[in-house]
MIMARKE-759416 format. One record per residue: residue number from 1; residue in one letter; x, y, z of N, C-alpha, C in turn. Coordinates in steps of 0.1 Angstrom, whole numbers. Each point is the difference from the previous one (the first is absolute). Layout:
! MIMARKE-759416
PT    i  aa     nX     nY     nZ    caX    caY    caZ     cX     cY     cZ
PT  NUM   A      X      Y      Z      X      Y      Z      X      Y      Z
...
//
This chain:
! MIMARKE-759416
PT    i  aa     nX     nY     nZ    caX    caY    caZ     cX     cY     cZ
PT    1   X      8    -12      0     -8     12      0      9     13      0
PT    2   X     -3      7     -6      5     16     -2     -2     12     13
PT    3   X      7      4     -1      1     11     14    -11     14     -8
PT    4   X    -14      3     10     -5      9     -9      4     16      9
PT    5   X     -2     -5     18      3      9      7     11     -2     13
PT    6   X      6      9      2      9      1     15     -4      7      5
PT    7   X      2     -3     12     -9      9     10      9     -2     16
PT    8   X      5     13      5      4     -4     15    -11     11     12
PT    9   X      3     -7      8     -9     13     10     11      0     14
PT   10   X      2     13     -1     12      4     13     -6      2      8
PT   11   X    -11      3      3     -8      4     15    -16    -11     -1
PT   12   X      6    -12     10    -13    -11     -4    -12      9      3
PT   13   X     -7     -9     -4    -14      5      0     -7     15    -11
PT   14   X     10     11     -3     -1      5     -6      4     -4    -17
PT   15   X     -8     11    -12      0     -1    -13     18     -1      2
PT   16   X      6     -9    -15     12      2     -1      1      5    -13
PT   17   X      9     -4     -7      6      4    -14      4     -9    -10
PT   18   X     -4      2    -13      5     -9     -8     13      1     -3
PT   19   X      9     -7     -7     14      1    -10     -2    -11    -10
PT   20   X      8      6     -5      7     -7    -17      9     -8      3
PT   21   X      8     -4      6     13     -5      4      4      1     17
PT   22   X     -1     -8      8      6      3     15     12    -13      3
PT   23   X      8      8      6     12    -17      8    -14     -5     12
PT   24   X      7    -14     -3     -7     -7      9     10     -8     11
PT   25   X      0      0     14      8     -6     13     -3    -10      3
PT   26   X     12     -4      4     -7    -13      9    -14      7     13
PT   27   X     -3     12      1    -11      7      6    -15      1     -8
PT   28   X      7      0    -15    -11      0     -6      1     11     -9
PT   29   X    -12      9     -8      4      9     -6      3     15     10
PT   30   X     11      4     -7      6      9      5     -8     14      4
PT   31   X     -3      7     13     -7      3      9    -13      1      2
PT   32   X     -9    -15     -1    -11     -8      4      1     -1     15
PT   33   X    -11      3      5     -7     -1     10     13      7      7
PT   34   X      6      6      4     14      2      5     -5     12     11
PT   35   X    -11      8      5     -4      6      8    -16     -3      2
PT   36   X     -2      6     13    -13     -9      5     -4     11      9
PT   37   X    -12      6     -1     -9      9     15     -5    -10     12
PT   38   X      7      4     16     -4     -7      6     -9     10     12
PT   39   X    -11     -9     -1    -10     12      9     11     -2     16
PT   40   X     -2     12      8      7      3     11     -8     -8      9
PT   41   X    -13      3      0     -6     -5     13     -2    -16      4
PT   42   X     -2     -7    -14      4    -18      2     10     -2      1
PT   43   X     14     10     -8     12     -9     -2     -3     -6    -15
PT   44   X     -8     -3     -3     -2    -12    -15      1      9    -15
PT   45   X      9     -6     -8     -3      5    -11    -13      3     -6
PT   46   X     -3     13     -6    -12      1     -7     -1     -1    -13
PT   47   X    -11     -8     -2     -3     -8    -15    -15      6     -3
PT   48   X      0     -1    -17    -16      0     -4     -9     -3      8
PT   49   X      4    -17      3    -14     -6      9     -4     10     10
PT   50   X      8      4     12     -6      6      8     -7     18     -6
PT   51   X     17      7     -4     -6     11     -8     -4      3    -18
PT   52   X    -10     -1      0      0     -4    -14      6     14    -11
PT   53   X     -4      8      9      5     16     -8     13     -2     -4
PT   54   X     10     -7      9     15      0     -6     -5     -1    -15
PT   55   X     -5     -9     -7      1     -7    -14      1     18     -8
PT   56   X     -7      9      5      0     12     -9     12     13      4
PT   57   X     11    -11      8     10      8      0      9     -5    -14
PT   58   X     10      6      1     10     -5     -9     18      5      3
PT   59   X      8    -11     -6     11     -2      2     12      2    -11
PT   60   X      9      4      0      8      1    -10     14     -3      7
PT   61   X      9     -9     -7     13     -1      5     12      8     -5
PT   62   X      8     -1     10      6     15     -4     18     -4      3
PT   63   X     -3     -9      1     16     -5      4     -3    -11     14
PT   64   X     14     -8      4      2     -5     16     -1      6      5
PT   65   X    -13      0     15     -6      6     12     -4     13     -2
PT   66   X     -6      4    -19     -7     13      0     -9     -7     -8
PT   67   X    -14      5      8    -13      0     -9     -8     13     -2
PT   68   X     -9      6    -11     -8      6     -1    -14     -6      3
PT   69   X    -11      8      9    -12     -2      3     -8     12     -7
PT   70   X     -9     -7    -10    -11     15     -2    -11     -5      5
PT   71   X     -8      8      5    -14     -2      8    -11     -1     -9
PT   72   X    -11     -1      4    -12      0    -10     -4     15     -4
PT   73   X      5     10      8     -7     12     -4     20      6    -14
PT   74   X      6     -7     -1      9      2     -8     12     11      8
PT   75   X     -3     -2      7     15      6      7      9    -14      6
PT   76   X      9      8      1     18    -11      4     -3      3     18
PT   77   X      0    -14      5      0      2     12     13     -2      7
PT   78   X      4     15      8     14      5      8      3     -9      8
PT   79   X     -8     -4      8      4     -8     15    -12     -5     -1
PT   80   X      5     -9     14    -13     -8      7     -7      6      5
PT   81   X     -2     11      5    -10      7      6     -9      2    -14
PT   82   X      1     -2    -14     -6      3    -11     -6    -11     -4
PT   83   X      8    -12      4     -7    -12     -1    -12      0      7
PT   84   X      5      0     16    -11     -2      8    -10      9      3
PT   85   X     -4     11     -5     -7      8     -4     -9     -3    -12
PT   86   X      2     -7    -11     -5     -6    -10     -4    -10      6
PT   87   X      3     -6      7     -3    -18      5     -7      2      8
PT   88   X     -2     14     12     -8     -2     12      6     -8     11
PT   89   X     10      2      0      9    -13     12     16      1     -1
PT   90   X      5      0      9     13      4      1      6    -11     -5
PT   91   X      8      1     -8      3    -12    -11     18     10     -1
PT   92   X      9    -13     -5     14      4     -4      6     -9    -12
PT   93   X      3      8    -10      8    -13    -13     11      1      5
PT   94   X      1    -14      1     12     -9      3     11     -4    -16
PT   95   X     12     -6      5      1     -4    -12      6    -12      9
PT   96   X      4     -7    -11      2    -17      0     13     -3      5
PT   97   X      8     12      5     13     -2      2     -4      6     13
PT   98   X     -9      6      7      0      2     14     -8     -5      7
PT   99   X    -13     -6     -3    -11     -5      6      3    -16      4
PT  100   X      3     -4     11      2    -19      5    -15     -2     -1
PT  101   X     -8      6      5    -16    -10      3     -5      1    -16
PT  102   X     -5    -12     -2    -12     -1    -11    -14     -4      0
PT  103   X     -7      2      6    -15     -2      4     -9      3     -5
PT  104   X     -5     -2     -8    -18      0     -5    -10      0      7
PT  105   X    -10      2    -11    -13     -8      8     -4      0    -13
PT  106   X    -14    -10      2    -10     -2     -7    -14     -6      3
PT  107   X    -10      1     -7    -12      0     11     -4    -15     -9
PT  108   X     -3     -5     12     -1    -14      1    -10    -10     -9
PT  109   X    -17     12     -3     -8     -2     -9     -1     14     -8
PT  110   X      5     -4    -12     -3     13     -9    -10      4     -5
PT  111   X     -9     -4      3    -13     -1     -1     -9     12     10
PT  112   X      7     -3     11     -3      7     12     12      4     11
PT  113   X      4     14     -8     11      8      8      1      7     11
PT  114   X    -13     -6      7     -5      8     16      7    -14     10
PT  115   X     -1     -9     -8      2     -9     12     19     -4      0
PT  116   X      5     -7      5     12     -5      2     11      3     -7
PT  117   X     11      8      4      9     -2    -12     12    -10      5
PT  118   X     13     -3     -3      9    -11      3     13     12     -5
PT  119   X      8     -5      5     18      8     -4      6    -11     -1
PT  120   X      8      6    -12     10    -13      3     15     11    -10
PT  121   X     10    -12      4     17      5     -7     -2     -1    -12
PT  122   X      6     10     -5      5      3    -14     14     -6     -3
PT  123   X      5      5    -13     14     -6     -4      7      9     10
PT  124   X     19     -3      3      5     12      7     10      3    -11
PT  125   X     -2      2     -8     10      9    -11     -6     14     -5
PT  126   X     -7     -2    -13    -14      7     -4    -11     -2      6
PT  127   X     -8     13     -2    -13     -2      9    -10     -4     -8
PT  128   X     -1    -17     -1     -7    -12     -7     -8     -4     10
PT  129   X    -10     -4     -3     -5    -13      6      4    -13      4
PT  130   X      3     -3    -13      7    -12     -2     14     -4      7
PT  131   X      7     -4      5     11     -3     -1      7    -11     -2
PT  132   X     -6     -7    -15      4     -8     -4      2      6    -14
PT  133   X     -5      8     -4     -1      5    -14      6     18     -2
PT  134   X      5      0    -15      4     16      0     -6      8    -12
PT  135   X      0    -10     -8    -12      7    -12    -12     -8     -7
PT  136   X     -9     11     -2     -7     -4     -6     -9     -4    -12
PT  137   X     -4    -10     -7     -3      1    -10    -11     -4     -8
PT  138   X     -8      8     -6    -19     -8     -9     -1      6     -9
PT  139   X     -6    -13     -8     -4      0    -12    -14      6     -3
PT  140   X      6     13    -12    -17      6     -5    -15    -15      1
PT  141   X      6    -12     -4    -11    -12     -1     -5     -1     14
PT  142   X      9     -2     14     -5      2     10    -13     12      3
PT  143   X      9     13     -2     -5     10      7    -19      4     -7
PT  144   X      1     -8    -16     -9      0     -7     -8     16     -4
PT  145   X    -12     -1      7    -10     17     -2      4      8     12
PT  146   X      6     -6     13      7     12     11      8      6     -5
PT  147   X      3     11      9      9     10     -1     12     -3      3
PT  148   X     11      2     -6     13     -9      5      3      5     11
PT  149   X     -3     14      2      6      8     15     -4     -4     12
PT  150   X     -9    -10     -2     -7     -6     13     11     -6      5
PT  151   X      8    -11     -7     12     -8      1     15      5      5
PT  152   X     -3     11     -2     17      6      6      9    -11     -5
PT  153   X      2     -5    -12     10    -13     -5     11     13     -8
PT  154   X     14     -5      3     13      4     -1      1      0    -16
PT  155   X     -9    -13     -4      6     -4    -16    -15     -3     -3
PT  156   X     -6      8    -11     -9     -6    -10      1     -5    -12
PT  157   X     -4    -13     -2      5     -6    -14    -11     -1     -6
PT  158   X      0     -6    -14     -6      1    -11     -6    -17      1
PT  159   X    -12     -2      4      0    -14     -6     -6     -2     12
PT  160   X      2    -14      2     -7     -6     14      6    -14      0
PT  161   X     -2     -7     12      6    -15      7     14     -1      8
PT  162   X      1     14      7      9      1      8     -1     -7     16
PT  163   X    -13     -4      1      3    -10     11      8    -13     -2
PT  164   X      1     -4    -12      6    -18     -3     16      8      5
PT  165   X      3     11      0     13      5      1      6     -6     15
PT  166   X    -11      0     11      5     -2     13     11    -14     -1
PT  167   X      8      4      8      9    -11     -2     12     -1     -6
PT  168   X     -3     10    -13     11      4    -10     12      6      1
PT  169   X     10      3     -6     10      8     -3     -8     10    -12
PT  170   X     -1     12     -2      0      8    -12      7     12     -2
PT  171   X      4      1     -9      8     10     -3     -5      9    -15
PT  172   X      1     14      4      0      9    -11     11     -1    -14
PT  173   X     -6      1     -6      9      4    -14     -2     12     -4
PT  174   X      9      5     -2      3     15     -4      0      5    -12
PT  175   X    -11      7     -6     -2      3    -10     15      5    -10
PT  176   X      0     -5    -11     17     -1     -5      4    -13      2
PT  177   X      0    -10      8      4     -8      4      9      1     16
PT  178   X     -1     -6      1     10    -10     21     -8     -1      5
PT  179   X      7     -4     12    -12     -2     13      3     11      6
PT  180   X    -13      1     10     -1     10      8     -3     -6     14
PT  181   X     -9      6      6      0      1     13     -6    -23      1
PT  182   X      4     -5      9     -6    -10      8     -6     -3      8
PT  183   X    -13    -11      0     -6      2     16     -7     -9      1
PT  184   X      4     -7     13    -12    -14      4    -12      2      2
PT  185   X    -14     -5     -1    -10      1     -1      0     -6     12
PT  186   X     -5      3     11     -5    -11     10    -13      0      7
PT  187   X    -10     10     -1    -15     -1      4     -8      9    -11
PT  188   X    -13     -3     -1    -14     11     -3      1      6     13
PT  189   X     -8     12     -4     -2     10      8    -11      5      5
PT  190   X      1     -4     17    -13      0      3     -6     14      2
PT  191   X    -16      2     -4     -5     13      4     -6      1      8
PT  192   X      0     13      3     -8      9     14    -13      8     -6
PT  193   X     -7     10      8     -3      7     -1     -2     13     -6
PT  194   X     18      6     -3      9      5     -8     -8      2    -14
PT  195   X     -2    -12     -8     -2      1    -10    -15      0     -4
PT  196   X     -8      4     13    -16      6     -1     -1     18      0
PT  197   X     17      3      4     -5     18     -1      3     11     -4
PT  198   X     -8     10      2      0      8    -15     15      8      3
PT  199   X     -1      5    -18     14      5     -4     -6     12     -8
PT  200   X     14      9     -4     -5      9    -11     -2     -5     -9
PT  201   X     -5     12    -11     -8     -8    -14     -4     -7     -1
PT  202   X    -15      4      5    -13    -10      3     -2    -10      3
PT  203   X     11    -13      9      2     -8      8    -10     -3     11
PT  204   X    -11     -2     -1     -6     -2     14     -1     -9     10
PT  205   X     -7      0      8      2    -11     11    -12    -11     -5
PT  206   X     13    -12      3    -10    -13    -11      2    -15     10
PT  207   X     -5     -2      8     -1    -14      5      0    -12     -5
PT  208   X     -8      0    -14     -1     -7     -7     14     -7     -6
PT  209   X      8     10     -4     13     -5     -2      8     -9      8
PT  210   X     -1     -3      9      5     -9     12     -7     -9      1
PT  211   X    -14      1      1    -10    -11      3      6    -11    -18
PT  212   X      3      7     -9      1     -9    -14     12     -5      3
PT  213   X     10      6      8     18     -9     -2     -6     -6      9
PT  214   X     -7     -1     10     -1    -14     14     -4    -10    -13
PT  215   X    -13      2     -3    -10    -12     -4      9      0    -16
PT  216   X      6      1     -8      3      0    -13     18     -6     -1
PT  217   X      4      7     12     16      1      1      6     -9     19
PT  218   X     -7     -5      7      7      0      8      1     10     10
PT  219   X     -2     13     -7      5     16     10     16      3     -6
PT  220   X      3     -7    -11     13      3     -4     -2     10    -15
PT  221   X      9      5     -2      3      8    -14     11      7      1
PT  222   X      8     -4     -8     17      7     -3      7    -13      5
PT  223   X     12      0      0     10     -9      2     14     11      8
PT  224   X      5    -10     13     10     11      5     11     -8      0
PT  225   X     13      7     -4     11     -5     -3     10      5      5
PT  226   X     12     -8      1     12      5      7     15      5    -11
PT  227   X      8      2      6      6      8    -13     18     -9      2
PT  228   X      0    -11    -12     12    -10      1     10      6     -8
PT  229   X      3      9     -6      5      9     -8     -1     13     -4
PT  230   X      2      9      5     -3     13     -1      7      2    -14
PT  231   X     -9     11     -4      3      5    -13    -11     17     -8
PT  232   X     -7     -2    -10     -6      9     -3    -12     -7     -2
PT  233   X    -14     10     -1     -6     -6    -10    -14      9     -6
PT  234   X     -1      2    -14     -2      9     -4    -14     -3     -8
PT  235   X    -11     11     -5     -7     -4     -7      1     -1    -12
PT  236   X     -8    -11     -2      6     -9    -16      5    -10      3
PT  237   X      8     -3     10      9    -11      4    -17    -15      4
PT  238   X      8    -12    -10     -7    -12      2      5     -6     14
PT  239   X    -11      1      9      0    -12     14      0    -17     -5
PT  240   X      4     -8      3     -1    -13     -6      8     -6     14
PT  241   X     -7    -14      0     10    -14     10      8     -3     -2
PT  242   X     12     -2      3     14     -9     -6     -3    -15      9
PT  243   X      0      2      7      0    -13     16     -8      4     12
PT  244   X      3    -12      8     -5      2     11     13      5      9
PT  245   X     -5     10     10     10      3      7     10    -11     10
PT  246   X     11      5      1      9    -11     10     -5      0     12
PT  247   X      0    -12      5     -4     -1     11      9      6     18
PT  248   X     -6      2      7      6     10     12      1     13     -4
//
């Protein structure tokens, strides 16, 4: 399958940015998830699930341990006092090289977000969920008549049957010819909530979307991978399997 989009997001939970070409780390793509707002009064990172307004901030990367934030009303926010003014809650962006705790939450029935929520650890590198996985990747066949932006996926490709991939070794080919970047395939990607709420450009809040990956998918859509070779990888560039990854 063909690379249609790249996509990293420096500040989780908020809008990120596309590219044409990014290096990719054994971290993943290069400044992905790499800062995080953590409300002050839990301690816990803050995410869509709990504040859903983050989704209508946005993030731009600007180098290692510099991010830009623009807010919804289109101004650059100075400090955290500008965050947490926008958020209603004393909130502080963190980056990934100062923050030790990684804590979530998530509400237990998405269905009904009055009742229970659960926390649990994140990765401790980038501020992922996962910490088994660094990038992400789905096929236009998956994502089908959704909006891709529901998926926050790292790599959009052209085509579909990127689940048979789990297990795999795949590697990019670089348009021109070589290889490019490498990466073991090792889980689908399970969803939350996250991908029921609204965004800019007429994105709205859809339940239904969740309720179809439970009963249709498992609750999975995308594939998360780890990175066995760092390299580049660009759009245009063909994703394809060579093997299954080495084992350990």
């Amino acid at each position: 399958m063909d690379v249609l989009e790249i996509w990293r997001y420096p500040v989780k939970s908020l809008q990120g940015e596309r590219a044409d070409r990014v290096p990719v780390g054994v971290d993943g793509i290069e400044g992905d998830r790499q800062f995080a707002l953590f409300d002050l009064g839990t301690g816990l990172g803050l995410t869509a699930r709990r504040a859903p307004e983050l989704l209508f901030g946005s993030a731009r990367w600007l180098g290692p341990g510099a991010v830009e934030i623009t807010l919804p009303d289109g101004t650059v926010a100075a400090d955290d006092a500008a965050l947490s003014g926008w958020l209603g809650r004393p909130v502080a962006l963190r980056s990934s090289a100062e923050q030790e705790l990684r804590r979530y939450e998530n509400p237990i029935d998405f269905e009904d977000e009055s009742a229970s929520w659960e926390a649990f650890d994140g990765a401790r590198d980038s501020f992922r969920d996962s910490a088994r996985t660094v990038v992400s990747l789905l096929s236009t066949g998956s994502v089908g008549e959704w909006d891709r932006r529901r998926f926050r996926a790292n790599v959009l490709l052209a085509g579909s049957g990127e689940d048979a991939w789990v297990g795999s070794r795949v590697v990019g080919r670089q348009v021109g010819g070589g290889d490019g970047v490498e990466l073991d395939v090792v889980k689908r990607v399970g969803r939350c909530v996250m991908v029921t709420r609204p965004q800019p450009g007429g994105i709205e809040r859809d339940l239904d979307v969740l309720r179809t990956i439970h009963r249709d998918r498992g609750g999975d859509i995308a594939i998360g991978a780890r990175v066995s070779r760092p390299g580049t990888i660009a759009v245009g560039d063909r994703v394809e399997p060579v093997e299954a990854p080495a084992s350990g």
